[in-house]
N, C-alpha and C positions, 0 to 999 in steps of 0.2 A: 507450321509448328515444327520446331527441333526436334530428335529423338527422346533427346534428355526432358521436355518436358511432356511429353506422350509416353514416358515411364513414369515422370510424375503422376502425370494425371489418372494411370492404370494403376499405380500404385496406390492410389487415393480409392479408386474404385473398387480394388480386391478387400482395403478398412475397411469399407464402406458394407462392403457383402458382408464382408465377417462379421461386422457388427451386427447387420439388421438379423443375419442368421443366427448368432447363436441368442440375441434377445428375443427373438421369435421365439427360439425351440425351450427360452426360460419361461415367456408367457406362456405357451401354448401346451408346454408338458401334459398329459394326465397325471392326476396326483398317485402316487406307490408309495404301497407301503414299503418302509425303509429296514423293519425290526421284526421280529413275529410278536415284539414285548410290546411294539406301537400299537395303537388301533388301526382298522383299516380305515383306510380313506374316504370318504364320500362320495357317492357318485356322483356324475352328472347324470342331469337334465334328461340329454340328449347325447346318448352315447357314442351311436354310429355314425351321425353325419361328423361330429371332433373327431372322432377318430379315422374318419376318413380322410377329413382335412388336414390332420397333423401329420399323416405317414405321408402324406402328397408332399406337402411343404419342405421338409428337408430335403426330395428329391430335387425338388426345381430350384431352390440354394445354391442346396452344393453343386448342381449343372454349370448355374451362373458361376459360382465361383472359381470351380475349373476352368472354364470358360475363359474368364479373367484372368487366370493364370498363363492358360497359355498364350494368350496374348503378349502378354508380357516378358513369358518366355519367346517370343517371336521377335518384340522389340529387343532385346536383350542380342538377339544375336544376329540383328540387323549393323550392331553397333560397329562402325570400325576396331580391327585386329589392332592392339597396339603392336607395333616392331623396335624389336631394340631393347624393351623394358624401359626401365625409368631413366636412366641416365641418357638414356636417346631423348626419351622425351622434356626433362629437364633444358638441352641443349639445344635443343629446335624453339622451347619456350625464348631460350636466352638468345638464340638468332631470331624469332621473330620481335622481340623484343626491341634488339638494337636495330634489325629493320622499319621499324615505329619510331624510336628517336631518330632515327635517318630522316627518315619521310617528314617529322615534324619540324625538326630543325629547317629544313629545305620551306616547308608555310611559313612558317615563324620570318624567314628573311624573303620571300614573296612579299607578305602584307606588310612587313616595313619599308619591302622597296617601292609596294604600292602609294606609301606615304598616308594611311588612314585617316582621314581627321581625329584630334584628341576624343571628342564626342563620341565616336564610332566605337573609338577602341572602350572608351568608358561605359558605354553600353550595352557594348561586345562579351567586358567582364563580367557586368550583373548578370546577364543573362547565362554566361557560363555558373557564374555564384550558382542561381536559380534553378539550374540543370543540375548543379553536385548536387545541390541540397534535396530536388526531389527526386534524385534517382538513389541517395541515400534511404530518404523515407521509405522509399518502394522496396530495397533490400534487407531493409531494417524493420519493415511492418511497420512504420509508427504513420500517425493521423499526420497531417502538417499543421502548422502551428495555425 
């Protein structure tokens, strides 16, 4: 797996914590009073063992959470240093670029001088069709048809 998506996917897990943590600590609140004008609240049941349970649970949260973060601060600075700024990088895009029409122009007249049969290449295409088509889907999320 790439960096880029082991950020992803850590960045999906830090939503993840934050979510179940702070709807944890909305379930799981004891009720307070809010006003002195309010009435007080109700007790529980059972007061000690929630109340033990609840001051535990944020601890081990936010552990993981941090936890997560620094992970991801680890990925983060595993990442390649760019050099140059953007206009370097812009022109490295644009020479690899035209070293790709290099490269393909040079297949392109291989397989013609291979002489393909028409069939080959007609088949060649659908299946290229069928590769855009479903590597679009995959970029775009969408079902296939």
């Amino acid at each position: 797996m790439d960096i880029i998506s082991q950020l992803q996917e850590q960045l999906n897990l830090i939503a993840s914590l934050a979510f179940n943590t702070i709807g944890t600590l909305q379930r799981d609140a004891p009720p307070v009073r809010l006003s002195p004008n309010y009435p007080e609240p109700p007790a529980s049941a059972n007061p000690t063992e929630e109340t033990a349970n609840f001051a535990e649970q944020p601890k081990l949260m936010s552990a993981a959470l941090v936890k997560a973060a620094k992970q991801f601060d680890a990925l983060v600075s595993a990442l390649p240093i760019s050099e140059g700024g953007e206009e370097a990088q812009l022109k490295r895009i644009a020479e690899l670029q035209a070293e790709n029409d290099v490269i393909g122009q040079e297949l392109q007249k291989q397989l013609e001088a291979a002489g393909l049969p028409l069939a080959f290449e007609n088949e060649l295409k659908h299946v290229q069709e069928l590769f855009s088509q479903a590597s679009d889907n995959c970029l775009n999320l969408k079902k296939p048809d």
